[in-house]
C-alpha positions in Angstrom: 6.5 17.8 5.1 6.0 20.6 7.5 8.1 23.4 5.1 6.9 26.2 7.6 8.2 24.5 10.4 11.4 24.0 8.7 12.0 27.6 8.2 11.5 28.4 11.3 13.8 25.9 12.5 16.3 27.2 9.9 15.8 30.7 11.1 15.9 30.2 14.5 19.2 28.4 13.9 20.9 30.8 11.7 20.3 33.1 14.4 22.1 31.2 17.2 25.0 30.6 14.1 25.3 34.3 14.2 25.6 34.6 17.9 28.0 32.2 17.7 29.8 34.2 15.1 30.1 37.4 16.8 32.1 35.3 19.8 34.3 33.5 17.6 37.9 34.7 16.2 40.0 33.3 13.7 38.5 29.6 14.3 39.5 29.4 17.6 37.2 28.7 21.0 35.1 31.5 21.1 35.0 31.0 25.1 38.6 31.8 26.7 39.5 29.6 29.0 38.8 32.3 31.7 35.3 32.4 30.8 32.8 32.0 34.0 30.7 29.0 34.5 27.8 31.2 32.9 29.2 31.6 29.7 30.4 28.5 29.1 26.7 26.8 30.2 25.2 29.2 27.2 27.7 28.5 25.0 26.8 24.6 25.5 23.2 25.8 25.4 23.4 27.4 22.2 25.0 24.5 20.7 22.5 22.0 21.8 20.0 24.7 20.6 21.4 24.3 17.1 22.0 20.7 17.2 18.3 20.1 17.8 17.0 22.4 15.3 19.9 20.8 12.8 18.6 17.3 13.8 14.6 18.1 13.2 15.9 19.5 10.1 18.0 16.5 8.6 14.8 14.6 9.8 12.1 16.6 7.8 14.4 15.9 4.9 14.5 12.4 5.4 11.1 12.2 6.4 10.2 13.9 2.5 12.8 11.5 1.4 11.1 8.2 2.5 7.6 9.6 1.5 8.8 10.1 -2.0 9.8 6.5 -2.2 7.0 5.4 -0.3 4.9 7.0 -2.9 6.7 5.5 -5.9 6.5 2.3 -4.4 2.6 2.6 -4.2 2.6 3.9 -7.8 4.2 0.9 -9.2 1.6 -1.0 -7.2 -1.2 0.5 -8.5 0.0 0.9 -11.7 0.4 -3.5 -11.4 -3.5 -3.8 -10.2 -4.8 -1.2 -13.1 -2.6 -3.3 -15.5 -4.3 -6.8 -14.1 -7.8 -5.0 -13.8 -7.7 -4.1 -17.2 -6.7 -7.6 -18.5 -9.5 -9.2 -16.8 -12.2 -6.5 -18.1 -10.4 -7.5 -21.3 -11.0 -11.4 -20.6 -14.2 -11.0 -19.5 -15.7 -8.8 -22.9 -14.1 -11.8 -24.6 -15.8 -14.2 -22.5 -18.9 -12.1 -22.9 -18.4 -11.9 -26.7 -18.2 -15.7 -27.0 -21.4 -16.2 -24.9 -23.4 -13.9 -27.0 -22.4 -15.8 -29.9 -23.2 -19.0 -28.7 -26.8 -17.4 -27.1 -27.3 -16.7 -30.6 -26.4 -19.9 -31.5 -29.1 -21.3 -29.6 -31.9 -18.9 -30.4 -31.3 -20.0 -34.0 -31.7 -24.0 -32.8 -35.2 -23.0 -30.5 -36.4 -20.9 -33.8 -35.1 -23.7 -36.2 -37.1 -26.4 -33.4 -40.0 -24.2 -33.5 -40.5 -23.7 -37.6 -40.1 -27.4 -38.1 -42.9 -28.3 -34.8 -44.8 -25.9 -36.7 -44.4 -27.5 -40.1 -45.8 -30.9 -39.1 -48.5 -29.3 -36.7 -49.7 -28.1 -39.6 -49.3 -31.3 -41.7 -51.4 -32.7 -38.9 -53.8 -30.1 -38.8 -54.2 -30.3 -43.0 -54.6 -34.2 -42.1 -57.4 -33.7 -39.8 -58.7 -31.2 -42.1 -58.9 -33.2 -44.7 -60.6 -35.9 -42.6 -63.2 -33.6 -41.6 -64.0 -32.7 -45.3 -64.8 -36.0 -46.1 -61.6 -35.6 -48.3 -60.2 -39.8 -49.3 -58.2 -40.0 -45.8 -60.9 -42.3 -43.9 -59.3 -45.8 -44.4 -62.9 -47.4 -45.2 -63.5 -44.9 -47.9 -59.8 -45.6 -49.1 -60.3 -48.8 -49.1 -64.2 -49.0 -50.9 -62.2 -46.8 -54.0 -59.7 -49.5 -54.5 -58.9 -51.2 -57.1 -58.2 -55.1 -56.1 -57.9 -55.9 -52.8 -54.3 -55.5 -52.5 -54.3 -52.2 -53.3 -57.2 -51.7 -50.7 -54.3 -53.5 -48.2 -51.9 -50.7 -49.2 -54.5 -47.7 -49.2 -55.1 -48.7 -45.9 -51.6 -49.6 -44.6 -50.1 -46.0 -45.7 -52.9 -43.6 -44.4 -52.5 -45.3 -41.3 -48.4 -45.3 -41.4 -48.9 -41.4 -42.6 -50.5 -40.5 -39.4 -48.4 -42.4 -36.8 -45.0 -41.3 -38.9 -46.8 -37.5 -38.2 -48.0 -38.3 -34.6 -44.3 -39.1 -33.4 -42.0 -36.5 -35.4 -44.6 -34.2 -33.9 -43.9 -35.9 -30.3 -39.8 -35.4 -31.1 -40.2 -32.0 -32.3 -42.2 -31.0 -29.5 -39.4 -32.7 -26.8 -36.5 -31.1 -29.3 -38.2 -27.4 -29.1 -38.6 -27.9 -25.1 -34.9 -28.8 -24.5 -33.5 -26.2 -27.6 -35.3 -23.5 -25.6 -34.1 -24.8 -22.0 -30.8 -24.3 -23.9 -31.4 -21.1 -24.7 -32.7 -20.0 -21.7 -29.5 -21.1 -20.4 -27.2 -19.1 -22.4 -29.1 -16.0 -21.9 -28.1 -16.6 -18.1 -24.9 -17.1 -18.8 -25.1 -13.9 -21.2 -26.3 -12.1 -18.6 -23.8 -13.4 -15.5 -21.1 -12.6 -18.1 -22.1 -9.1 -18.6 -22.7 -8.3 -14.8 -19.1 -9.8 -14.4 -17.6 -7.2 -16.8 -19.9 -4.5 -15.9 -18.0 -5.2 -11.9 -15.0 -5.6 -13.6 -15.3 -2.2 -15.6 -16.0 -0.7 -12.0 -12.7 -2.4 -10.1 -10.8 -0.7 -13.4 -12.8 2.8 -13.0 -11.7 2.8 -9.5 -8.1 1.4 -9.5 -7.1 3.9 -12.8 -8.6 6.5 -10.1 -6.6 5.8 -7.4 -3.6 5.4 -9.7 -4.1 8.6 -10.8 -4.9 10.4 -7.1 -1.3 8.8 -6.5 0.6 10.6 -9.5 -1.3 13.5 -8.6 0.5 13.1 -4.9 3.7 12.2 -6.2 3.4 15.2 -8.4 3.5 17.3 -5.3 5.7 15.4 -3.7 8.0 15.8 -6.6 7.6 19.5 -6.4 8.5 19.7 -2.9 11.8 17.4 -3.9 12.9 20.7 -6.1 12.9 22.5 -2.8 14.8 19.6 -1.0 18.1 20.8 -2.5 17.8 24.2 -0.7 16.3 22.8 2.5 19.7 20.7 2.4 21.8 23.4 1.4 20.7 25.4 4.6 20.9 22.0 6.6 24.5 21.7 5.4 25.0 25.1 6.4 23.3 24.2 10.2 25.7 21.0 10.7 28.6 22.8 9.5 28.7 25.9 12.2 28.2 22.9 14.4 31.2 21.2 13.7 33.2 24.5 13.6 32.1 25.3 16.9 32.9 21.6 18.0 35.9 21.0 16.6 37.4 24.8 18.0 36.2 23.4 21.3 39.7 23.4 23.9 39.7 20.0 25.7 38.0 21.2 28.5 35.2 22.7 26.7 34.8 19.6 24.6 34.6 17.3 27.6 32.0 19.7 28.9 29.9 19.2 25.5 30.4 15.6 25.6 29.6 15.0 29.2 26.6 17.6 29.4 24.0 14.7 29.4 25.7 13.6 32.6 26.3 9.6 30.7 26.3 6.7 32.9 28.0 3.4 33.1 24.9 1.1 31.2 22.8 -0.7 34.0 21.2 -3.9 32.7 21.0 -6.1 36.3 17.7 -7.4 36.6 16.7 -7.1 32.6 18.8 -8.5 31.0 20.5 -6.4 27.7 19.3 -8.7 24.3 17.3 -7.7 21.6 17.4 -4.3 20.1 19.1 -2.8 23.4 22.2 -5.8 23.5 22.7 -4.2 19.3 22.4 -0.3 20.4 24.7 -1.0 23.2 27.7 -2.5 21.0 27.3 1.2 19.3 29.2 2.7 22.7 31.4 5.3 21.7 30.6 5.4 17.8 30.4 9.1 16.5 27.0 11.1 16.1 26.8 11.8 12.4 23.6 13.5 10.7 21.8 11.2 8.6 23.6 8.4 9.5 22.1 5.1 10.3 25.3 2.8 11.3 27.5 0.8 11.3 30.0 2.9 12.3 28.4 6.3 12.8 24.6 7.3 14.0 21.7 9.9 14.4 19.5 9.5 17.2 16.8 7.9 15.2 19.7 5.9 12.6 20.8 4.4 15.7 17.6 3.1 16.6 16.6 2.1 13.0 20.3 0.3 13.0 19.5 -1.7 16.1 16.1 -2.9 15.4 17.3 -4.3 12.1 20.2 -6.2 13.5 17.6 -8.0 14.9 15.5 -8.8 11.3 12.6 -5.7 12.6 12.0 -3.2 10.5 10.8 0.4 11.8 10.4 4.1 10.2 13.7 5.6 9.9 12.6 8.8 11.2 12.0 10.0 14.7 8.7 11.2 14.6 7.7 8.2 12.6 9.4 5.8 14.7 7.3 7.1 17.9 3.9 7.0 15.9 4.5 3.5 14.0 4.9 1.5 17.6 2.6 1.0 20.3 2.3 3.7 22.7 3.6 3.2 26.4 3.4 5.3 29.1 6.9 6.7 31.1 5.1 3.8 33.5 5.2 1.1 31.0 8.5 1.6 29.5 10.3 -1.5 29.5 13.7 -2.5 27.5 13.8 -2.1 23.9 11.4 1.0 24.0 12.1 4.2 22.0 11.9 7.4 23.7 10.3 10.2 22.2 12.0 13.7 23.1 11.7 17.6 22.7 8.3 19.1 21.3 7.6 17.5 17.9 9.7 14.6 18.5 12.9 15.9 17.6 14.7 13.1 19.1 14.8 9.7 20.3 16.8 6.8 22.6 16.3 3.6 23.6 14.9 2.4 26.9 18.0 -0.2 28.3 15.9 -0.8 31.5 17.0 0.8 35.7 15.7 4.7 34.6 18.6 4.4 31.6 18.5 5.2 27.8 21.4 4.7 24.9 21.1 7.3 22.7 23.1 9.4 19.5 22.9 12.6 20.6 25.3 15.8 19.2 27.8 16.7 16.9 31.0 15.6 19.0 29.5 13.3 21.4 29.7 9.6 20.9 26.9 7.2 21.6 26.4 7.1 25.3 23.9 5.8 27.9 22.0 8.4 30.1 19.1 9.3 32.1 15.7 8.6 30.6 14.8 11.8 32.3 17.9 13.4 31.4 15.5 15.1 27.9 11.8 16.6 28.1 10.2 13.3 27.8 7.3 13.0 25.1 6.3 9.8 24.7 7.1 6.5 24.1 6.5 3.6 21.2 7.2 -0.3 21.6 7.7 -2.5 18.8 
């Protein structure tokens, strides 16, 4: 929120309420109904003056208002995604935890296939050893040192069943130590995905707990600007009241001078037709202007226009200057029904384009919702929704 700006506003203000004061007696009219056509135009001047600065005020509150919200809103989100980030980094430690374990699981097979290749390698290599040596392995020499010739049979039979028995464990061993290590080549990958996983995950937590906290942080000073939001409405209440005193001291023929100082017009909608946001905003005809108000029954200029685009199941900003930045800008050109209409510097209020050079708008303290000319305001710009 623009606090400076507010001041200003409230100072600026406070200074036409004491102008006001100083030609006011006992709660009557402070113009008599003598007064020349001069006085009576600044009185109405003045009071516009303060109406405006009154509206831009009530808006800058609201505005603080919504952005507050908005803000909690966002917390609660990001306060959802760090809860969910943080469950999977949780998950996926687990995950990695039981990949480890089963990694390990099949190191232990590949070094438990290796030890018992190696075991009969070297029973084979003893074997051959042994052969070499002359040791009794050589089935002739087995068979000259037997006994009877059955026994030559069976020396014979056994060295030759000994090294075939040793030849094929070998050949399994070797084929269980190729696929135990496949298998632990493959859990090391896995090991390794699961870890990268977590170590991404671990980042997406880093940076949603730091974007959760860059939020608190702004909802902090938000907060802090909401302790200054009861004397910012305190000196709004104080605006909107010396409004209504001087409206409601108003003699009939001031009052009708207030009301009809826009010069309204009968609503023209031949040619475009009046549906939509417009047909809602023109069923408002006649309902009081209320500050902060955002229907049924009473409006501000931008409540009125919030009011009518949600009668149709559209949602825009509630605040004026919001409501002319969150739409697509149009040109005075390009305005076509249904468009709001950005007035005053800053954007301190805003109609409704109906269509035929008219807009419907919630204007002052006293003066119902009426139709008028969209150049009846200092036009500054224009949104479309």
């Amino acid at each position: 929120m623009n606090k400076p700006h507010l001041r200003f506003a409230r100072a600026r203000s406070l200074a036409v309420v004491a102008a006001f004061s100083a030609t006011a007696v006992g709660g009557t009219s402070f113009i008599s109904a003598s007064a020349g056509a001069d006085d009576v135009d600044t009185m109405i001047s003045n009071m516009e003056e303060l109406s405006r600065e009154s509206a831009a005020a009530n808006e800058q509150v609201l505005a603080l208002e919504e952005q507050i919200d908005e803000t909690g809103d966002l917390i609660e989100d990001s306060q959802l995604k760090v809860d969910a980030s943080t469950a999977a980094t949780a998950g996926a430690g687990a995950e990695l935890a039981r990949l480890d374990e089963e990694a390990a699981g099949a190191a232990a097979l590949a070094d438990a296939a290796r030890a018992s290749q190696d075991a009969v390698q070297s029973k084979l290599d003893d074997l051959a050893s042994a052969t070499y040596r002359g040791v009794v392995v050589d089935p002739l020499t087995n068979a000259a040192r037997a006994e009877d010739p059955q026994s030559m049979i069976d020396r014979v039979s056994y060295m030759g069943v000994l090294a075939d028995d040793a030849s094929e464990e070998l050949s399994q061993l070797k084929s269980d130590n190729v696929e135990a290590g496949q298998l632990a080549t493959r859990a090391n990958a896995a090991v390794a995905e699961a870890a990268w996983v977590r170590s991404q995950l671990a980042n997406n937590q880093r940076e949603a707990e730091t974007a959760h906290n860059d939020l608190e942080r702004h909802q902090a000073e938000l907060e802090a600007q909401r302790a200054d939001l009861a004397a910012q409405q305190a000196a709004l209440q104080e605006q909107v009241a010396a409004v209504q005193s001087q409206v409601d001291a108003l003699d009939p023929a001031l009052l009708s001078r207030w009301q009809n100082k826009d010069n309204p017009l009968t609503p023209n909608t031949a040619g475009v037709g009046a549906d939509g946001a417009v047909a809602s905003a023109l069923t408002r005809l006649g309902a009081p202007y209320s500050w902060g108000a955002a229907g049924p029954d009473a409006f501000d200029c931008s409540g009125l226009m919030f009011w009518s685009y949600q009668q149709e199941g559209k949602s825009i900003p509630r605040t004026s200057q919001a409501q002319l930045a969150g739409g697509t800008p149009v040109s005075r050109a390009e305005l076509q029904p249904g468009d709001i209409v950005g007035y005053y510097p800053g954007v301190t209020h805003v109609a409704m384009y109906i269509g035929n050079g008219q807009v419907v708008h919630a204007s002052d303290y006293g003066i119902p919702v009426q139709v008028v000319s969209v150049d009846s305001m200092p036009f500054q710009g224009a949104a479309r929704y």
